[in-house]
C-alpha positions in Angstrom: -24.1 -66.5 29.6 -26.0 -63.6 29.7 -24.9 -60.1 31.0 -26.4 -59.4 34.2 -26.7 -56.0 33.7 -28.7 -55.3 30.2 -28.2 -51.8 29.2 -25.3 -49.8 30.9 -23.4 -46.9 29.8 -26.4 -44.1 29.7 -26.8 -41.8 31.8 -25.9 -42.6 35.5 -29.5 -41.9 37.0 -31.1 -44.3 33.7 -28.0 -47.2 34.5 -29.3 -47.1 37.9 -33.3 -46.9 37.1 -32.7 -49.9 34.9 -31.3 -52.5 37.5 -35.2 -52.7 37.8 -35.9 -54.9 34.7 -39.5 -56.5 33.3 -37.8 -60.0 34.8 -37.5 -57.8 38.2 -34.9 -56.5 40.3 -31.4 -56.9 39.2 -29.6 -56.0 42.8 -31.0 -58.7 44.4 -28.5 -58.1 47.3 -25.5 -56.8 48.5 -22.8 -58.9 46.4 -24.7 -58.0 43.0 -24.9 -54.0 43.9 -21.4 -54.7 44.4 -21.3 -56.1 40.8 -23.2 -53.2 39.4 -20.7 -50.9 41.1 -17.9 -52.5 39.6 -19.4 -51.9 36.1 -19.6 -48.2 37.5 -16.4 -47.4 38.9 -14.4 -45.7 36.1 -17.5 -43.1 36.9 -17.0 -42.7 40.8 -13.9 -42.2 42.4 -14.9 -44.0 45.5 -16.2 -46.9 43.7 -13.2 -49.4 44.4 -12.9 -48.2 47.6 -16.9 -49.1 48.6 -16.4 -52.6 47.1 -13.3 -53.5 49.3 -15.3 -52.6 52.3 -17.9 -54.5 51.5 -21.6 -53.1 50.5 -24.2 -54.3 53.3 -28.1 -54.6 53.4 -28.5 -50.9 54.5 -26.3 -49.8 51.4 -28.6 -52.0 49.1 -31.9 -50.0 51.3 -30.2 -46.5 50.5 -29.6 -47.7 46.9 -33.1 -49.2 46.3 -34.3 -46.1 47.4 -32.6 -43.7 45.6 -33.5 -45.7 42.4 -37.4 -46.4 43.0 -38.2 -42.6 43.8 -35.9 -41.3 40.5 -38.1 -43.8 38.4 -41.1 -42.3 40.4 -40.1 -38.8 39.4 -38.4 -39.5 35.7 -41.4 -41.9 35.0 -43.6 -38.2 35.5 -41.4 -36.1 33.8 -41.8 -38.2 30.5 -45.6 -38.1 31.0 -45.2 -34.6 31.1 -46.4 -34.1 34.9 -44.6 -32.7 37.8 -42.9 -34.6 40.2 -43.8 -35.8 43.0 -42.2 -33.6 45.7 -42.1 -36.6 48.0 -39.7 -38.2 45.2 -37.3 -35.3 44.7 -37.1 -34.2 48.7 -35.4 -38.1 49.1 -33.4 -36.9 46.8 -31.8 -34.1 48.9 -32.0 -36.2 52.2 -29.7 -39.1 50.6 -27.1 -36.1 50.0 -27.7 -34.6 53.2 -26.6 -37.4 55.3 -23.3 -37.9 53.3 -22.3 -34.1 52.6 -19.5 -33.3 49.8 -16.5 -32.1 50.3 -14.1 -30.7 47.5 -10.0 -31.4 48.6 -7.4 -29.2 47.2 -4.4 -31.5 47.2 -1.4 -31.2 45.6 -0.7 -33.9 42.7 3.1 -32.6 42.3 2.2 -30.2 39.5 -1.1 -28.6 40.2 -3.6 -28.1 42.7 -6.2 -30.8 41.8 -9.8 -31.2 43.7 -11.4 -34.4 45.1 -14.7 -34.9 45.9 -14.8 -36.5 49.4 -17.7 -37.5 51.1 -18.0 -38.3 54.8 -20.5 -41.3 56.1 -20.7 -44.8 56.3 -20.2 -46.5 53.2 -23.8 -46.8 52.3 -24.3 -43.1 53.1 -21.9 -42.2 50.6 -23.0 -44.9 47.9 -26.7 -43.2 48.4 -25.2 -40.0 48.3 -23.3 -40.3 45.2 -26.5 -41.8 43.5 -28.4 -39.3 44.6 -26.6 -36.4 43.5 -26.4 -38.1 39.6 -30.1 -38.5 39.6 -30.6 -35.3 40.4 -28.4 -33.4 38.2 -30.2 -36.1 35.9 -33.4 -35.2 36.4 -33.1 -31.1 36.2 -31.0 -32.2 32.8 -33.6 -30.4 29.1 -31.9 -34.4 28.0 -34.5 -35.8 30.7 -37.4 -34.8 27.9 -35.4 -37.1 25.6 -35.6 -40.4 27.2 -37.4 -43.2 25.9 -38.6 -46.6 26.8 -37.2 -49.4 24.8 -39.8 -50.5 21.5 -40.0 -54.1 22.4 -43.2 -55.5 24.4 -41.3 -57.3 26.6 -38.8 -54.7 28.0 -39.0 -51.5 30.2 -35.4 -50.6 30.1 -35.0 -46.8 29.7 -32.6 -45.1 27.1 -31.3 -41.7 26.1 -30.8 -41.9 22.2 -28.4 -40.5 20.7 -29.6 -41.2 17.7 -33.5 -39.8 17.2 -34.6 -43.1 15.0 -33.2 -45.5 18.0 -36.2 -47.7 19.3 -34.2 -50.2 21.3 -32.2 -50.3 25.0 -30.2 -52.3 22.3 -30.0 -53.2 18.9 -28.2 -56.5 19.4 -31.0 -57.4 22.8 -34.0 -56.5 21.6 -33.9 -55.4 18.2 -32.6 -58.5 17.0 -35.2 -60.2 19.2 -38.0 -57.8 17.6 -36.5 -58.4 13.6 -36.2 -62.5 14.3 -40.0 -62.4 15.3 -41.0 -60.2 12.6 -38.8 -62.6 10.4 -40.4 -66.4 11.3 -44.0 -64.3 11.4 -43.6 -63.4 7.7 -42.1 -66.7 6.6 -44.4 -68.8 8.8 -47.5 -67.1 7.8 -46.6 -67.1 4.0 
């Protein structure tokens, strides 16, 4: 079985921006953005919580959105261009509609601080997203990213490594050394 989600565990904004794959669009609906969340949730609080309502179309919609303009605006940021302003003000609307709120509470031996947000459950799901990509996109790391080496893959990376190539050495650099391998042998 394959993994439904190739390349997780960069960057929030790239793990997102990648559920849009050369095969095409990984959250296909509702039940698998609330498969891609569960692969999220030790990063967002809220994530369990989201799931157990149960994601709808209009979460998916917020979702979709936030990811297609981030790509817009990372995808001209790594050409070296300015972003579309268009791109970043979605951005701020997303957030706006599902406003932050740190709580102060009382975990027995400190004051610790949540970070609530108010809305429907898509609202906050956009929000949350929206507020990664962000911080994502005014990140110096942003000028790092690179686009996976093999022909047949988009998938977007953040090496940690400067001689990386691949969204992954097992996916597609083993698929890249095999064809290099039978090419050699086959043609000699």
């Amino acid at each position: 079985m394959t993994d439904p989600f190739p390349l997780t565990g960069e960057p929030l904004a790239l793990d997102l921006v990648n559920t849009r794959t050369a095969a095409g669009d990984l959250l296909t609906g509702p039940d698998r953005l609330a498969d891609w969340l569960a692969v999220q949730a030790e990063r967002f609080a809220e994530a369990a919580e989201l799931r157990a309502a149960g994601l709808d179309k209009e979460s998916l919609r917020i979702v979709r959105e936030v990811r297609d303009h981030t790509a817009r605006a990372l995808d001209r940021l790594r050409a070296g261009e300015p972003p579309v302003a268009e791109d970043l003000a979605v951005l701020v609307r997303v957030q706006r509609v599902a406003p932050a709120v740190l709580e102060p509470v009382w975990d027995g031996a400190r004051v610790a601080v949540i970070r609530r947000r108010t809305g429907s459950l898509g609202a906050r799901l956009g929000a949350w997203l929206a507020e990664a990509c962000a911080e994502f996109l005014a990140d110096p790391a942003v000028a790092r990213v690179r686009q996976c080496a093999a022909d047949d893959c988009v998938l977007l990376f953040l090496p940690a490594h400067p001689r990386r190539i691949w969204c992954s050495p097992a996916r597609c650099g083993n698929r890249v050394r095999v064809a290099r391998h039978y090419r050699r042998h086959r043609a000699g």
